[in-house]
Structure formats: C-alpha cells, structure tokens
C-alpha positions in Angstrom: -106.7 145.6 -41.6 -103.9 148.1 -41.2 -101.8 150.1 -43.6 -99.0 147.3 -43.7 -101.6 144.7 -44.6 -102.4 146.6 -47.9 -99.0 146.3 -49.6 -98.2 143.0 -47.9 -97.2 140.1 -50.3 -99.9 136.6 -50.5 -98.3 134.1 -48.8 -96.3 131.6 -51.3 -98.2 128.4 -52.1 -95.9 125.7 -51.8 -98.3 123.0 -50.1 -101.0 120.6 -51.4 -103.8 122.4 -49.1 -102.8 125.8 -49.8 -103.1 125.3 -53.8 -106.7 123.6 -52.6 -107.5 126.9 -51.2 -106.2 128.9 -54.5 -108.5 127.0 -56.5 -111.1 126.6 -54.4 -111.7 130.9 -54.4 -110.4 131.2 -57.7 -113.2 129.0 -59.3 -115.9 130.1 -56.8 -115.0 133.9 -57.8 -114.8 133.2 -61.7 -118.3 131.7 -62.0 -119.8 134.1 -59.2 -118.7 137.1 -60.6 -119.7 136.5 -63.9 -122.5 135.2 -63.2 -123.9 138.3 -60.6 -122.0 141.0 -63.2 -123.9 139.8 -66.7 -127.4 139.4 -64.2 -127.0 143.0 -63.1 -125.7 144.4 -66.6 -128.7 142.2 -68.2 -131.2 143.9 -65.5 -130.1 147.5 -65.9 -132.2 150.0 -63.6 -134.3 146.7 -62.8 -131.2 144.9 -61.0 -132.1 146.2 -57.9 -135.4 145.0 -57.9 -134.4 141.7 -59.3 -131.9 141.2 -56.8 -134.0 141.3 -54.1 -136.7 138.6 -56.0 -136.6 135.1 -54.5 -137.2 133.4 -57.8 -134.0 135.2 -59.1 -132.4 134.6 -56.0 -132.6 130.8 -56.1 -132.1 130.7 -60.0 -128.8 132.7 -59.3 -128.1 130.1 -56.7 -128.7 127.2 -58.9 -126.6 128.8 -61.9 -123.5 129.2 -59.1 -123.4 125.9 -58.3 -123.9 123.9 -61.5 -121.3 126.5 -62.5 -118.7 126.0 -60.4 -117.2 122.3 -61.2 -116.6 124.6 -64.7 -114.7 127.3 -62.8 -112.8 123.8 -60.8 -112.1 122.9 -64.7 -110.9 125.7 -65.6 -108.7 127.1 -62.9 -107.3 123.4 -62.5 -106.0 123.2 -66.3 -104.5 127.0 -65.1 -102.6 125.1 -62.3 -101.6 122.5 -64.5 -100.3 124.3 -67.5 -98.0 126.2 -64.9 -96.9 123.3 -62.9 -96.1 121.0 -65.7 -92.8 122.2 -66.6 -91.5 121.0 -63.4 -93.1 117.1 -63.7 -90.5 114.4 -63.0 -92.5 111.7 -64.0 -93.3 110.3 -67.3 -96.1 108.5 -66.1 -98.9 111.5 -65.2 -98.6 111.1 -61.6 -98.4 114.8 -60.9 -101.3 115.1 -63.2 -103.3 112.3 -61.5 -102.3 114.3 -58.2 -103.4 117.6 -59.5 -106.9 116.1 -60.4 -107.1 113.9 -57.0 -106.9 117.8 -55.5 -109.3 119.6 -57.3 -111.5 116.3 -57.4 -111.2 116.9 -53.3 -112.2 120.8 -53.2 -115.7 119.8 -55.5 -115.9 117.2 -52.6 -116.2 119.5 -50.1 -119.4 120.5 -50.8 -122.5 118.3 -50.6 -124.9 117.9 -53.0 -126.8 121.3 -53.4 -130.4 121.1 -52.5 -131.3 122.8 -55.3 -129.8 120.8 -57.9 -132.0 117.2 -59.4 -131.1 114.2 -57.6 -127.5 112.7 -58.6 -126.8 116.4 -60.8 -124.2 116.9 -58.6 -122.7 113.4 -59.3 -122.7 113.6 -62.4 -121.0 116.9 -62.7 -118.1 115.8 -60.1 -118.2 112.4 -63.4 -117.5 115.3 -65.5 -115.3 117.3 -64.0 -113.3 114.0 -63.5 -113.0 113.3 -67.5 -112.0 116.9 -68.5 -109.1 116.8 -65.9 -108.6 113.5 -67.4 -108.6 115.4 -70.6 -105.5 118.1 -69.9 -102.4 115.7 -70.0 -103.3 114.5 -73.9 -102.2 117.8 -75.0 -99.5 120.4 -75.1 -100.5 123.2 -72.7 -102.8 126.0 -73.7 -102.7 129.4 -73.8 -104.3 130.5 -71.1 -106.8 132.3 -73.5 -107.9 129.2 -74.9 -108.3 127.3 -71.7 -112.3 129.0 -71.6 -113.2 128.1 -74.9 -114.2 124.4 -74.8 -116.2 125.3 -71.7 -117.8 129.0 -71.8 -120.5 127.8 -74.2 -121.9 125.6 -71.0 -121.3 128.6 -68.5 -123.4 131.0 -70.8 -125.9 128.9 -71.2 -126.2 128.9 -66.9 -127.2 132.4 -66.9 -130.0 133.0 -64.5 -131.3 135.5 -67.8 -133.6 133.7 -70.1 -132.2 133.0 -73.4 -134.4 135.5 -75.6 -132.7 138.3 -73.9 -129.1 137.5 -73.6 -128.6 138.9 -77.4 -125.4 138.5 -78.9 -123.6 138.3 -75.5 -121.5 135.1 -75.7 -118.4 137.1 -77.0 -118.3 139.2 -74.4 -118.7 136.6 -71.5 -115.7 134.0 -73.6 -114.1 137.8 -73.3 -114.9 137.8 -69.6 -113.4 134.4 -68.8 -109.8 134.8 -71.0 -109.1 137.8 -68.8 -110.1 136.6 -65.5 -108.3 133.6 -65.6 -105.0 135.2 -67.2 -105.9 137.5 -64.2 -105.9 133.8 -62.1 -102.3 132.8 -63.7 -100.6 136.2 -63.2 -101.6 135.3 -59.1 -100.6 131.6 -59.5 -97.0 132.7 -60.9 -96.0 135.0 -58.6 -97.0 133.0 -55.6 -96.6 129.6 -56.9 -93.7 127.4 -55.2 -93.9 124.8 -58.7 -91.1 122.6 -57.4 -91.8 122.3 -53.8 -95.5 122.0 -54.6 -94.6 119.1 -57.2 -92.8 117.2 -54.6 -95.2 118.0 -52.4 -98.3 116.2 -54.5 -96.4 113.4 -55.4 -95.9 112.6 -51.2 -99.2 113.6 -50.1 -103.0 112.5 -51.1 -106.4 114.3 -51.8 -106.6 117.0 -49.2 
C-alpha cells in the first residue's frame, strides 16, 4: 500500500453486490470484534494463555458464527433506515429487496460444523422475520437499532456467565457506537438512489 492509498476515498456503493460486500464485513467485524475485545478484557494477563487454548478457540468460533446473523440484523436495519427515504414504492419492494440481499450474504456460508444440526437454519428463519420486522415502523435511531438484539449477543460470550458481572451496559454501549460508526461509512459512500433502482432491477446477489 503506498502513501496515496492512505488518504484515498472507499469506492462509492451504488450496486446491489457492492452493498452485499458492506454488510457482509460490517456484520462479520461488529460481532468479531466484540466478541475477541470483551474475551481478552474478561481474560486480563490470562488472555494470552486463553487465546492460544483450543477449548476457547472453538467456543470463540462457535459464539462468531451464531453471532453473526445478529450483526446481518443489525447492519441490515442500518442500510435500511438510510435507504428508505429514497423508496418509490408503497408496496415494500425495496424492503423485500433489501432483505432478499442480506438473506443472500447469510447464504454464503454453509452450515458451520460447529453449530447443532439445522442451528443454522433456524437462525437464517430468524434473521428472515426481524428483517421482516423493520418496515412496520418508523426508522430508528441508530442507537436504538442494538437494543432489541444485544441481550442475545451478550449472552454468546465465549466467558461463562458467573464472570461477566455487570457488563451488559457496556457491550449495548459497544454496539450503539460501532454501528453509528457503520452509518457514518454507509453515508458518505452510499449511492441511495442509484442503489434503489438498482435493487428494484436486480435479484439476491
């Protein structure tokens, strides 16, 4: 990477593929992050011992992927909030777009070996009904977009439950400002009207 590359502008998103990508990193670097920061703050002097434990490993690995239809959840209602504004139809077809696309990055993925048999079905079922679940409301704040859903990601933490403490504040804290940190991107990137038109011609990608 050169010099230029440091100060050069993200591409604009203004295609269905290139929001796929967006959301795609966006959810896989909410849940991840949280999830390997709180271990290691959790662990103190221990984390690099308990890093390098296969038992942690694979519990780590198993809280990232039940995690990440949540982060899907919630960077998809980010995308949405932002994008409906510039909805022509009165019918939800850019919101039944929006969900066919994030329904289509969770498909990308098969079923983690890790996970009980048909987990992973049921959580792409429930990923389904909350984007169901955006369009029978006004848009959120983007603060409040974590709330109905960081309860669930807590719970994930590879850290048994008798020593997480009083931490839940501070991870609901972690996921407001992450994904305001997610919108300030999707702004000053996003295309909105080209990317409308764009979902309403195009399918799952």
């Amino acid at each position: 990477m050169g010099l230029r590359d440091l100060f050069r502008r993200a591409p604009k998103i203004c295609a269905p593929h290139e929001l796929a990508l967006f959301v795609d990193r966006h959810a896989a670097f909410v849940v991840q992050k949280g999830i390997f920061e709180y271990s290691r703050a959790r662990a103190g002097h221990f984390a690099k011992v308990m890093f390098n434990e296969q038992e942690f490993l694979r519990a780590v690995e198993v809280s990232r992927w039940r995690a990440y239809p949540l982060g899907l959840a919630m960077v998809g209602e980010v995308v949405e909030g932002v994008l409906r504004p510039h909805y022509r139809s009165e019918r939800g077809d850019e919101l039944a777009a929006l969900s066919e696309l994030v329904l289509s990055v969770f498909d990308r993925y098969p079923e983690p070996p890790l996970l009980a048999e048909g987990e992973w079905a049921a959580a792409r079922a429930d990923l389904a009904r909350r984007l169901g679940l955006i369009g029978l409301h006004p848009v959120k704040r983007v603060i409040d977009i974590p709330e109905p859903l960081a309860k669930a990601y807590f719970d994930l933490m590879p850290i048994h439950e008798r020593l997480r403490g009083r931490d839940f504040p501070t991870m609901l804290n972690y996921l407001k400002i992450v994904l305001c940190n997610v919108h300030d991107e999707l702004t000053s990137r996003l295309d909105a009207p080209a990317l409308v038109d764009a979902l309403l011609d195009t399918g799952p990608v």
